[in-house]
C-alpha positions in Angstrom: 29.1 25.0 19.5 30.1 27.6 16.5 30.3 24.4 13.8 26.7 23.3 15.0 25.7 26.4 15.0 27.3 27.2 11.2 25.9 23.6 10.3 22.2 24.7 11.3 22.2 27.5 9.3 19.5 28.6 6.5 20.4 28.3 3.0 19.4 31.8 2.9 21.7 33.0 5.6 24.4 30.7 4.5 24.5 32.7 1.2 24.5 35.9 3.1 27.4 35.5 5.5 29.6 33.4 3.3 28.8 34.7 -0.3 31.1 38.3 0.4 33.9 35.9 1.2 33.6 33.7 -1.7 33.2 37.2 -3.7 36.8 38.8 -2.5 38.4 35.5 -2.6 37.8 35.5 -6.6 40.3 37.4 -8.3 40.0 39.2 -11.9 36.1 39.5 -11.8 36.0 42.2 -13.9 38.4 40.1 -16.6 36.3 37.0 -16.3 33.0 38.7 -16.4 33.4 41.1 -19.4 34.8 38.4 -21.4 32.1 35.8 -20.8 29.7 38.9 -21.7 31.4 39.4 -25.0 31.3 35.2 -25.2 27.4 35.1 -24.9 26.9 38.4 -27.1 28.0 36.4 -30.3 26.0 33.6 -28.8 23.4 36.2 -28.8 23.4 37.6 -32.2 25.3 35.0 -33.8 24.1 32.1 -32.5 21.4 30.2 -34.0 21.1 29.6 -38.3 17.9 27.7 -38.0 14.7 29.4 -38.6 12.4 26.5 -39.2 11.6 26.6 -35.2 11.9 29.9 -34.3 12.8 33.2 -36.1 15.9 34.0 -34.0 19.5 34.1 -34.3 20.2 33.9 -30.8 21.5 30.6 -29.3 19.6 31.1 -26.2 16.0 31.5 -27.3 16.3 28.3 -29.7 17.7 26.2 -26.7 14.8 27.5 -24.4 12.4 26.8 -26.7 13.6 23.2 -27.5 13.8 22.8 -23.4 10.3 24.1 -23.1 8.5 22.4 -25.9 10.5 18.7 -25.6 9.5 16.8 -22.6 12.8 14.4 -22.8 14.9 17.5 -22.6 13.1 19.8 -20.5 16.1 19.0 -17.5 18.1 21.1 -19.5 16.7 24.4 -18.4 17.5 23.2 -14.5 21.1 22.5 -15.3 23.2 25.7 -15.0 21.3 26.2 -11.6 22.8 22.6 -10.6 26.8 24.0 -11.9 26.2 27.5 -10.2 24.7 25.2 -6.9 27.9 22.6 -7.3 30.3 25.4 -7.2 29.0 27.1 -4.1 29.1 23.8 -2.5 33.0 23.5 -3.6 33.9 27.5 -2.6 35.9 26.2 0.9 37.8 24.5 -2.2 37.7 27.0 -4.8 39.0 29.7 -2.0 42.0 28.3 -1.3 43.3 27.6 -4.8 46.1 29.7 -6.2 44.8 31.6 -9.0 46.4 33.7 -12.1 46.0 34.2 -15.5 46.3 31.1 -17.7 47.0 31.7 -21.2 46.6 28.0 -22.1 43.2 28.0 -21.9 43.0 30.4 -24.9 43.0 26.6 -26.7 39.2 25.6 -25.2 37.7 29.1 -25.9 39.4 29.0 -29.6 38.2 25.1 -29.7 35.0 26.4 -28.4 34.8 29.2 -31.5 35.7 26.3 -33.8 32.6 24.3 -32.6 30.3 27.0 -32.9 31.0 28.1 -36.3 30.6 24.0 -37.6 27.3 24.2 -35.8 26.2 27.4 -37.1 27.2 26.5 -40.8 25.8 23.5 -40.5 22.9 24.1 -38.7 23.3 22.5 -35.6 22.9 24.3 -33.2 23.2 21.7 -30.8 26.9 22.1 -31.5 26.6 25.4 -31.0 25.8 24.9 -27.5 28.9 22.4 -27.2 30.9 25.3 -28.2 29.4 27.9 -25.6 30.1 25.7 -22.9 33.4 24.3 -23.5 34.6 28.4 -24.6 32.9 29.6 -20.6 34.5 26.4 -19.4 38.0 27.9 -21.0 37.5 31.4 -19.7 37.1 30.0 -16.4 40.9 28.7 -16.8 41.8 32.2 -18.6 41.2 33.7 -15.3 41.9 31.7 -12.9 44.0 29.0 -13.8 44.9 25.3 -14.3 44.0 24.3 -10.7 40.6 26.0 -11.1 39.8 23.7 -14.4 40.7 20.7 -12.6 38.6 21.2 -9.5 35.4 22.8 -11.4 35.6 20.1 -14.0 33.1 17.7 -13.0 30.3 20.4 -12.9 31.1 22.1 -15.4 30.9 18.5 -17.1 27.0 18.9 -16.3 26.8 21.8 -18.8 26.9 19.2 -21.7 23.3 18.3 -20.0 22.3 21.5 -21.7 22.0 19.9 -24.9 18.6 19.1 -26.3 18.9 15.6 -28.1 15.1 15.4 -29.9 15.4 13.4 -32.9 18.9 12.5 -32.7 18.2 9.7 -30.0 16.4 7.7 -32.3 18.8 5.4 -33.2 19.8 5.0 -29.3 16.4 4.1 -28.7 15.1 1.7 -30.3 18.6 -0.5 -29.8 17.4 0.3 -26.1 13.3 -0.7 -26.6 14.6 -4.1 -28.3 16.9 -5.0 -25.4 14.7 -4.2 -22.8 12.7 -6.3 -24.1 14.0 -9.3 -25.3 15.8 -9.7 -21.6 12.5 -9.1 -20.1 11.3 -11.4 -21.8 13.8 -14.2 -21.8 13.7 -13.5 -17.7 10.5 -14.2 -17.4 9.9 -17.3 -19.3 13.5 -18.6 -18.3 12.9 -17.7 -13.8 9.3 -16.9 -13.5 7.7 -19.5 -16.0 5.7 -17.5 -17.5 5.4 -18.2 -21.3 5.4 -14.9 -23.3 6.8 -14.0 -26.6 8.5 -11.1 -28.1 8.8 -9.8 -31.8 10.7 -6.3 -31.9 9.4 -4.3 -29.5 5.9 -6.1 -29.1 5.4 -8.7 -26.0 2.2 -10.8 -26.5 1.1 -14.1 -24.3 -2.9 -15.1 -24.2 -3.5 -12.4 -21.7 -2.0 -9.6 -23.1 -0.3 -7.4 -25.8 2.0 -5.0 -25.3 4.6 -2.6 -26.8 7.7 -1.3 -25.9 7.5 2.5 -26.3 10.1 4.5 -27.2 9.5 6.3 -23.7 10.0 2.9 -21.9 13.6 2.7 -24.1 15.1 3.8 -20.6 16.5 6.8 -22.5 15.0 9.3 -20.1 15.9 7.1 -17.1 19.6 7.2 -18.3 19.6 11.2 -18.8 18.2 11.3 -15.6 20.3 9.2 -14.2 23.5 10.2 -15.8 23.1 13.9 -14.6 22.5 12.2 -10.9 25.4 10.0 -11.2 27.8 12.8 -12.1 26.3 14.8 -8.8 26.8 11.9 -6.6 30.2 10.7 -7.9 31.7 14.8 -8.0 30.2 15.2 -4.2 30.9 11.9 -2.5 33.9 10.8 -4.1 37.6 12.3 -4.4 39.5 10.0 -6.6 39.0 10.6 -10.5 38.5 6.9 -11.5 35.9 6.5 -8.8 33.6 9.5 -10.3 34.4 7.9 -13.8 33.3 4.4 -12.3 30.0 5.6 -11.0 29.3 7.8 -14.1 29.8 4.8 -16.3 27.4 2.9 -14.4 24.7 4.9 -15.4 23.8 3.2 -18.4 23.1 -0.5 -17.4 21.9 0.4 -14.0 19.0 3.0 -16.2 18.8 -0.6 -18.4 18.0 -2.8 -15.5 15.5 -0.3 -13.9 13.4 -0.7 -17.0 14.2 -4.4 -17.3 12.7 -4.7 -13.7 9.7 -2.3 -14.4 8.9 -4.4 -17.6 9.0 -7.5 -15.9 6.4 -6.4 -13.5 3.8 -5.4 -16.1 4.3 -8.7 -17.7 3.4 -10.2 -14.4 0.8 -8.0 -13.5 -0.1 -8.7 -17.2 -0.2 -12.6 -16.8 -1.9 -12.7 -13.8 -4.6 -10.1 -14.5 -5.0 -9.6 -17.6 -4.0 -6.8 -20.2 -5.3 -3.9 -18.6 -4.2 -4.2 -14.9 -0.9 -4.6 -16.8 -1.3 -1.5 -18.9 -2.3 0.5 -15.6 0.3 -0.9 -13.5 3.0 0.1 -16.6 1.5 3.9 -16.1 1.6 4.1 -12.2 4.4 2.4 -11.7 7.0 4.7 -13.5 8.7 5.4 -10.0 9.7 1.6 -9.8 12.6 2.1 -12.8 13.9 5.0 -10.7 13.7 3.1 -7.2 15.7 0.0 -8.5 18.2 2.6 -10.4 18.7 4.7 -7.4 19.4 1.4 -5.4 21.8 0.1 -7.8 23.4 3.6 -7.8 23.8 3.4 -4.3 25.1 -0.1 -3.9 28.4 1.2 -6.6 28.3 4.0 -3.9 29.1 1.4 -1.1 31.2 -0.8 -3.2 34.0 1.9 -3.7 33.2 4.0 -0.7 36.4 4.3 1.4 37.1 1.9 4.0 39.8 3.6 5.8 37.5 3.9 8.8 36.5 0.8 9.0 37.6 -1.4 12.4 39.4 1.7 13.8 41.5 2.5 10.7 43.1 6.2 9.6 40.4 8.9 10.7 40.1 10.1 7.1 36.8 10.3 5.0 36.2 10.4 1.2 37.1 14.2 0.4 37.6 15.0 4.2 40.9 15.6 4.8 42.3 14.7 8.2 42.9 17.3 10.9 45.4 16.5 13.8 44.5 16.9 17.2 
């Protein structure tokens, strides 16, 4: 009765009952915190050499102005609420590790340092923000240790998320436009008999003309789904390689979501003419995400455990078994 009781619990009340816990189980607070403040205040003051954007020097108003202003890299401003989220889902784990200073990790927050300063006199700050996280993800390990660096590394992984791509993904792109493309293309002629050509990024027939956008590249698909990918393989999954295999699919699952939503405007296209194919290419934007999510899933199944299958070991993927 108590664990279906704790298990119907608000979020809100979840946070209040178990937050003191997680609080006094964290040692060195005061060491951690007033070394990450000292962290972000060069961040702060130190942080940005580009004034073509925005006259600032800190770090922090440049990225929040990229976030806000770039529609591919607005997800950025949601992912330190995913890390903070991650961890409070992993504080059962976190509790229970043994914790103590590790000088060690003096090498990230040094490495870190070394980043930022390339960044800055370069002006990157993209790099910059490399730096930041990688010199937090170090202090983490100052703190508390080797074990907590191992266990908090997949979310902290998300952190790299943080940083705002813009131009730079040009030349991932259009690579990305011309494949989607060309196999769309070939797929339909070659399966569906439909006869339709391709030149670049342009798909024409007699019924319609189309090009490939750089938006349709499956860029955005494959941020998105990376960032999902990591979340799914760090929360279901135990085993390193496993997370590694599911992060890795990201990329030609995001390619064969836009393959598929392609293929169904040149259809739609075929059958009804340009425009019904151009509307059905802006409704439809769901359709590269449903197949993604599917294929995502599948990976999911394919590696899941199957120790509990026809009355195996009663152990599930990061459960570990409790005798009677």
């Amino acid at each position: 009765m108590t664990e279906l009781k704790n298990s119907n619990r608000s979020l809100l009340e979840e946070i209040r009952v178990d937050f003191p816990r997680f609080w006094r189980g964290v040692p060195d607070k005061g060491f951690f915190f007033g070394l990450l403040v000292l962290w972000s205040v060069l961040f702060q003051f130190w942080g940005n050499a580009v004034f073509g954007w925005i006259d600032s020097s800190s770090m922090f108003e440049w990225a929040y102005f990229v976030h806000d202003t770039a529609s591919e890299d607005g997800h950025g401003l949601l992912i330190p609420f995913v890390v903070l989220g991650l961890i409070w889902w992993k504080r059962e784990e976190l509790i229970g590790l043994p914790k103590r200073t590790w000088w060690p990790a003096l090498f990230l927050i040094v490495l870190g340092l070394v980043l930022h300063l390339v960044g800055f006199m370069v002006q990157q700050t993209r790099v910059s923000i490399v730096g930041y996280c990688l010199g937090v993800y170090g202090l983490t390990g100052l703190a508390w240790g080797p074990r907590w660096l191992k266990s908090t590394f997949f979310p902290m992984f998300l952190l790299l998320f943080c940083v705002p791509f813009g131009t730079l993904s040009d030349p991932i792109t259009l690579p990305l436009r011309i494949l989607v493309t060309k196999a769309s293309v070939g797929f339909s002629n070659a399966v569906l008999g439909i006869s339709v050509m391709s030149d670049g990024t342009f798909i024409f027939s007699e019924a319609f003309r189309y090009n490939v956008a750089a938006a349709c590249s499956g860029l955005r698909s494959l941020t998105a789904l990376s960032i999902i990918t990591v979340i799914y393989g760090f929360v279901t999954f135990r085993p390193i390689w496993k997370r590694l295999v599911i992060i890795a699919s990201a990329a030609p699952i995001a390619v064969a979501g836009n393959i598929s939503r392609l293929t169904i405007v040149i259809v739609t296209g075929d059958a009804f003419g340009h425009e019904a194919g151009k509307m059905i290419e802006q409704k439809l934007g769901f359709v590269t995400f449903a197949v993604a999510m599917a294929c995502m899933f599948g990976v999911g199944y394919l590696l899941r455990d199957r120790e509990t299958e026809g009355g195996g070991r009663s152990k599930r993927v990061g459960v570990e078994a409790t005798p009677a």
